[in-house]
C-alpha positions as CSV (number, residue, x, y, z in Angstrom):
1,X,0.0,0.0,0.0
2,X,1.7,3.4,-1.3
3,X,-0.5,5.2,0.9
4,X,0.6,3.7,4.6
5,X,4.4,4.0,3.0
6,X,3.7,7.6,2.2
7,X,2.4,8.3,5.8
8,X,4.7,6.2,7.6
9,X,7.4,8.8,5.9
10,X,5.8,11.5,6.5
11,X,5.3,10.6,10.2
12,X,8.7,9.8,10.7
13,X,9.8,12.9,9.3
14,X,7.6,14.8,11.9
15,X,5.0,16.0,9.4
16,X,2.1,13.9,9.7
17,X,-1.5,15.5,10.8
18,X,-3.3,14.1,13.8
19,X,-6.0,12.5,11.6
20,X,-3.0,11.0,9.6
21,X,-1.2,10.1,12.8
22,X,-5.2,8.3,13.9
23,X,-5.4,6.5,11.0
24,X,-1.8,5.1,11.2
25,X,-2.7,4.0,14.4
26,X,-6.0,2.6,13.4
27,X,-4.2,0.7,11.0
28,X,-1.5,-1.1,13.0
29,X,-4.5,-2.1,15.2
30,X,-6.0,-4.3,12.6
31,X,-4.9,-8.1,12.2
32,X,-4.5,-7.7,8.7
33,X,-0.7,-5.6,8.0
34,X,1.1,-6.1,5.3
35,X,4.3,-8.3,5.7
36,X,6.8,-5.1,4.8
37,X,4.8,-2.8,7.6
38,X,4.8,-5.7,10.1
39,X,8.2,-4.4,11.8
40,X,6.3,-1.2,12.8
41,X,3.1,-3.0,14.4
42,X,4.9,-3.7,18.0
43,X,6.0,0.0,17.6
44,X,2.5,1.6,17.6
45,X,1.4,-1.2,20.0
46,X,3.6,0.2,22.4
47,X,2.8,3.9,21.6
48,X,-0.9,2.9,22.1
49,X,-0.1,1.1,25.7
50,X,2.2,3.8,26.8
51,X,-0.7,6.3,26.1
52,X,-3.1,4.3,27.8
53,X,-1.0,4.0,31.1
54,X,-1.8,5.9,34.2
55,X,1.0,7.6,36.2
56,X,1.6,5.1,39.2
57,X,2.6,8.2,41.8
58,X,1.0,11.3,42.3
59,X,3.8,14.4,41.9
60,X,4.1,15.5,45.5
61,X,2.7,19.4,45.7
62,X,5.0,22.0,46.8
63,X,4.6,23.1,50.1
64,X,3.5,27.1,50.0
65,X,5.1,29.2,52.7
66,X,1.7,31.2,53.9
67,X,2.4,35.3,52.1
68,X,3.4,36.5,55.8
69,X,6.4,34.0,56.3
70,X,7.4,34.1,52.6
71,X,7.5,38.2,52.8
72,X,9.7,38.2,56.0
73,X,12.1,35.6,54.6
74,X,12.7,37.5,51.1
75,X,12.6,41.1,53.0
76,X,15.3,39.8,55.1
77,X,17.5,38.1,52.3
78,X,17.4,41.4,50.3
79,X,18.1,43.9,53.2
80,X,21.0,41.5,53.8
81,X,22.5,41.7,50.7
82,X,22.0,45.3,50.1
83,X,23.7,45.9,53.8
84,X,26.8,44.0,52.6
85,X,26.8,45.6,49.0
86,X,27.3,48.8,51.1
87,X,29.9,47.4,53.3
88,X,32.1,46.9,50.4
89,X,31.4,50.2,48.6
90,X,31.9,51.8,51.7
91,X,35.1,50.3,53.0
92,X,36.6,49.8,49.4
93,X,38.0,53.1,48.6
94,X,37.7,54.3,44.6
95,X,41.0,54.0,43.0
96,X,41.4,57.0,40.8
97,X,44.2,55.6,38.4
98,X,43.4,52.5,36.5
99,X,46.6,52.3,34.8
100,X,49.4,50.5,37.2
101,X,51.8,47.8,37.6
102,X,52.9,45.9,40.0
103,X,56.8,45.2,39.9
104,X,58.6,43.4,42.7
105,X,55.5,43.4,45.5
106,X,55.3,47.3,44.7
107,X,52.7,49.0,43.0
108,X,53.8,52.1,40.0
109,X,51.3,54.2,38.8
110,X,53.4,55.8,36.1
111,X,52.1,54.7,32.9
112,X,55.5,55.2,30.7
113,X,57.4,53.2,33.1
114,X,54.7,50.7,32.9
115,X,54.7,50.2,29.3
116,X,58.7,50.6,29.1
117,X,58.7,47.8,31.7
118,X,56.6,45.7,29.7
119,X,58.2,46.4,26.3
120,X,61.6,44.8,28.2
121,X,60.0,41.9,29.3
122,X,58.2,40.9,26.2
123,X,62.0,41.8,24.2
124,X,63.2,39.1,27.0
125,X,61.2,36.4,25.7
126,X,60.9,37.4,22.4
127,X,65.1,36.6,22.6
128,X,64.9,33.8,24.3
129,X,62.8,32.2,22.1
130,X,65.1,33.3,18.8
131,X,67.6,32.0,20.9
132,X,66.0,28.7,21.5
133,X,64.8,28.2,17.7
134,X,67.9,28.5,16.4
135,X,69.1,24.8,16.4
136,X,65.5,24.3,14.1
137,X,67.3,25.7,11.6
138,X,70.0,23.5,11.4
139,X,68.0,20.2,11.6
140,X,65.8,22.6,8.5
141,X,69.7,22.6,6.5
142,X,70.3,18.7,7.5
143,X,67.1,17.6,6.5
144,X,67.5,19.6,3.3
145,X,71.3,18.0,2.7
146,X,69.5,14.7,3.0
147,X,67.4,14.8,0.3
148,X,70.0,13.1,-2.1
149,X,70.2,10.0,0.1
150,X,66.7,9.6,0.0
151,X,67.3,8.8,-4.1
152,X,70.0,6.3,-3.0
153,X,67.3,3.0,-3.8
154,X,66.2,4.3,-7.2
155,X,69.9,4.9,-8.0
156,X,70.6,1.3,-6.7
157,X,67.8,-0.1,-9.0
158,X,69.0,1.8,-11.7
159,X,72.7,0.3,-11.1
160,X,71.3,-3.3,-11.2
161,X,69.2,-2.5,-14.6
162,X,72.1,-1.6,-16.3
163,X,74.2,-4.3,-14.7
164,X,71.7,-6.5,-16.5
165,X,71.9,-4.5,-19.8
166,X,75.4,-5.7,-20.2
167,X,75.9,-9.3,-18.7
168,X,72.6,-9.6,-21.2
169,X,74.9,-8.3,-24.4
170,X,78.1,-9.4,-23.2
């Protein structure tokens, strides 16, 4: 049947209507399936009992706080944290310049010395790490002077070819 292939595509697809999806139903509930839609029976079977179960446990309900209790509780959490969000401003003095470093445990608000400072550092590993690439480059100029030993077999092969040649004409 063309038409319960067509639906059972479009169903799993997600794109069937509800009658579509009733009728699908309807028809795995029949004893007469065709043998190719027999492997989806026990599927539908299953969907049907699964609808047709009852939940075994009731969901317990939340317990409500009565409006009085609930009030005092959240007036109380928010009064808290406002109280300590005022602490901190309060003890926390406002640090006027944002641009510092800290070299050596001490703290230097003068921003060329900071950025001089930096500039060092960075030169520092910028040479250390030239310093420590440099044997890269000769393993780069072996490999390279290699690359003739690499032809060594085909040079071999040729060799015995023409060893051939002449023991052949000899």
């Amino acid at each position: 049947m063309k038409q319960i292939d067509d639906l059972l595509k479009k169903y799993f697809e997600g794109k069937t209507t509800l009658q579509e999806e009733n009728f699908l139903k309807s028809y795995f509930r029949h004893e007469k399936v065709l043998p190719e839609h027999e492997i989806y029976k026990s599927l539908f079977q299953v969907f049907d009992e699964k609808a047709n179960e009852k939940m075994a446990e009731k969901v317990s309900e939340k317990k409500v706080l009565p409006k009085v209790k609930r009030f005092w509780k959240q007036t109380v959490a928010i009064s808290g944290i406002a109280a300590a969000l005022l602490v901190i401003f309060w003890l926390k003095p406002i640090e006027k310049n944002e641009d510092f470093v800290i070299v050596n445990g001490k703290k230097i608000e003068n921003t060329q010395f900071a950025q001089n400072y930096a500039l060092e550092k960075l030169n520092n590993v910028s040479n250390t790490l030239e310093n420590n690439l440099k044997p890269l480059g000769a393993i780069t100029t072996v490999k390279s002077s290699m690359e003739p030993v690499k032809k060594i077999p085909q040079i071999k092969k040729r060799l015995e070819k023409i060893e051939e040649t002449i023991t052949l004409n000899n």
